[in-house]
C-alpha positions as CSV (number, residue, x, y, z in Angstrom):
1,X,0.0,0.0,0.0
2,X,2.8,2.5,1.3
3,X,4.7,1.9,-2.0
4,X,1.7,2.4,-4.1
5,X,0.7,5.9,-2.1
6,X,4.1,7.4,-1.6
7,X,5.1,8.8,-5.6
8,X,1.2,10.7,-4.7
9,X,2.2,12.1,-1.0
10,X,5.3,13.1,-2.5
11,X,3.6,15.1,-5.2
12,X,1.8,16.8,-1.8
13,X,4.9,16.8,0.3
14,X,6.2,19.0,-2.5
15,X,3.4,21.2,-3.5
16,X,3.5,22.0,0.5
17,X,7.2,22.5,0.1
18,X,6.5,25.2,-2.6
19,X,3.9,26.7,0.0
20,X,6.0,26.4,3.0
21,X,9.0,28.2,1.2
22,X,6.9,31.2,-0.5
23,X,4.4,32.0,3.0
24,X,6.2,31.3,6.1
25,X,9.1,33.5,6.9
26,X,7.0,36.2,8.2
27,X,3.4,34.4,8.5
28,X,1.5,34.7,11.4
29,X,-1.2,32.5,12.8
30,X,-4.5,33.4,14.1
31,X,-6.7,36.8,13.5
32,X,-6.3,40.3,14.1
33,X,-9.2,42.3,15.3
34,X,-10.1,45.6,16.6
35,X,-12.0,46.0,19.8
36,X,-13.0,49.1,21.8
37,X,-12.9,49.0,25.9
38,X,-14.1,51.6,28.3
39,X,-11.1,52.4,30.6
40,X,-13.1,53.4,33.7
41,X,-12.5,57.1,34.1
42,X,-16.3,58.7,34.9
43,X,-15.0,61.9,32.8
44,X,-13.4,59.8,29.9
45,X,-14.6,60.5,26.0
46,X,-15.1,56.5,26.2
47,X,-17.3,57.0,29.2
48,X,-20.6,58.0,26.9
49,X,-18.8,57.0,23.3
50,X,-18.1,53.0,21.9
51,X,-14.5,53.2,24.1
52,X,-11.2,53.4,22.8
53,X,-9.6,51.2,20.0
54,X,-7.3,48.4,20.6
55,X,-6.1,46.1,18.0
56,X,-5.0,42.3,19.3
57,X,-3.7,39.3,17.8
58,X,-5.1,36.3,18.9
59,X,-3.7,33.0,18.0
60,X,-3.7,29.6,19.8
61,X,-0.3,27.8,21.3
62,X,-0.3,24.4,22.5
63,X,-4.1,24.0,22.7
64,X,-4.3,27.5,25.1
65,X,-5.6,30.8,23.4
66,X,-2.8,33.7,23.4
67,X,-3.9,37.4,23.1
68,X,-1.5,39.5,22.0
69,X,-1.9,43.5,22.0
70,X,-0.8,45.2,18.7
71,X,0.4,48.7,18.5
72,X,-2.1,50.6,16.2
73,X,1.0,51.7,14.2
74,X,1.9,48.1,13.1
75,X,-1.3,47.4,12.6
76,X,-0.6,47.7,8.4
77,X,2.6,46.1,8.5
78,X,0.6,42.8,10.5
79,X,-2.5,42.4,8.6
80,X,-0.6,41.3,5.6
81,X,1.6,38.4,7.4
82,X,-2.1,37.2,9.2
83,X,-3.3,36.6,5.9
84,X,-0.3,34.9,4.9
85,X,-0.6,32.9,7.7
86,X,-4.4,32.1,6.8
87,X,-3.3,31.2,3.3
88,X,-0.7,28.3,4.5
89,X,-3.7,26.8,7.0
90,X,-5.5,26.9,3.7
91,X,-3.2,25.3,1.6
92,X,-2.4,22.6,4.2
93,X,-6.3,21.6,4.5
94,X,-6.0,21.4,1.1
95,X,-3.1,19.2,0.9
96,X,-4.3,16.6,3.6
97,X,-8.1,17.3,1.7
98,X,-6.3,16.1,-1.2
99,X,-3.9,12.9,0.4
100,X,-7.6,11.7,1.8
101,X,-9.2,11.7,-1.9
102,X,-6.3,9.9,-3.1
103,X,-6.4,6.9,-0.2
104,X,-9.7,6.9,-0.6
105,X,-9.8,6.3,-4.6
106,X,-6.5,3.7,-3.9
107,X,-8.8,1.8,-1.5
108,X,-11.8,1.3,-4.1
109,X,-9.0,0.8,-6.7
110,X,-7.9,-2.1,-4.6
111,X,-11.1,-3.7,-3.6
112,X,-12.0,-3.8,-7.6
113,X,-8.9,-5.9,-8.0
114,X,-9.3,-8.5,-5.0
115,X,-11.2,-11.5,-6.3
116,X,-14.2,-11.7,-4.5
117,X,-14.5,-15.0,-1.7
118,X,-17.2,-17.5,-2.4
């Protein structure tokens, strides 16, 4: 079986190669949003308004969520290297999407070959 599968997992192992090598040197996992909090003060503008603006990374590390605060003036130079990051998850899903397909068409391939028992 493993001979049969492995010249079709290589052709994966090398398309991820290709994605690994063009998106990950600066990718970054997770999402970055914008939130707005009040900050207490009773004579505050964020007292009656939506609260000021804080921008936060969060991203998940060995199963635990990680929240990261983000300087407002990075916030351009991040964004970019988040959607990297999303584009690698998605090219990964599609590379184990795609290794699944191909078991999945070598096992019916196989049972058509097996004489059946009478």
């Amino acid at each position: 079986m493993l001979k049969e599968i492995r010249p079709l997992a290589c052709v994966s192992a090398s398309t991820l190669c290709f994605v690994v090598c063009k998106s990950l040197p600066d990718a970054l996992p997770g999402s970055l949003a914008l939130t707005h909090s009040r900050c207490g003060k009773p004579n505050c503008r964020c007292a009656q308004g939506e609260g000021h603006p804080s921008w936060s990374l969060t991203f998940m590390v060995d199963g635990k969520k990680r929240v990261e605060h983000i300087p407002e003036e990075w916030v351009e130079q991040i964004r970019p290297l988040v959607a990297q990051g999303r584009e690698f998850k998605d090219a990964v899903a599609e590379v184990f999407a795609a290794n699944a397909q191909l078991l999945a068409l070598w096992r019916r391939q196989s049972m058509k070959k097996r004489p059946k028992k009478k």
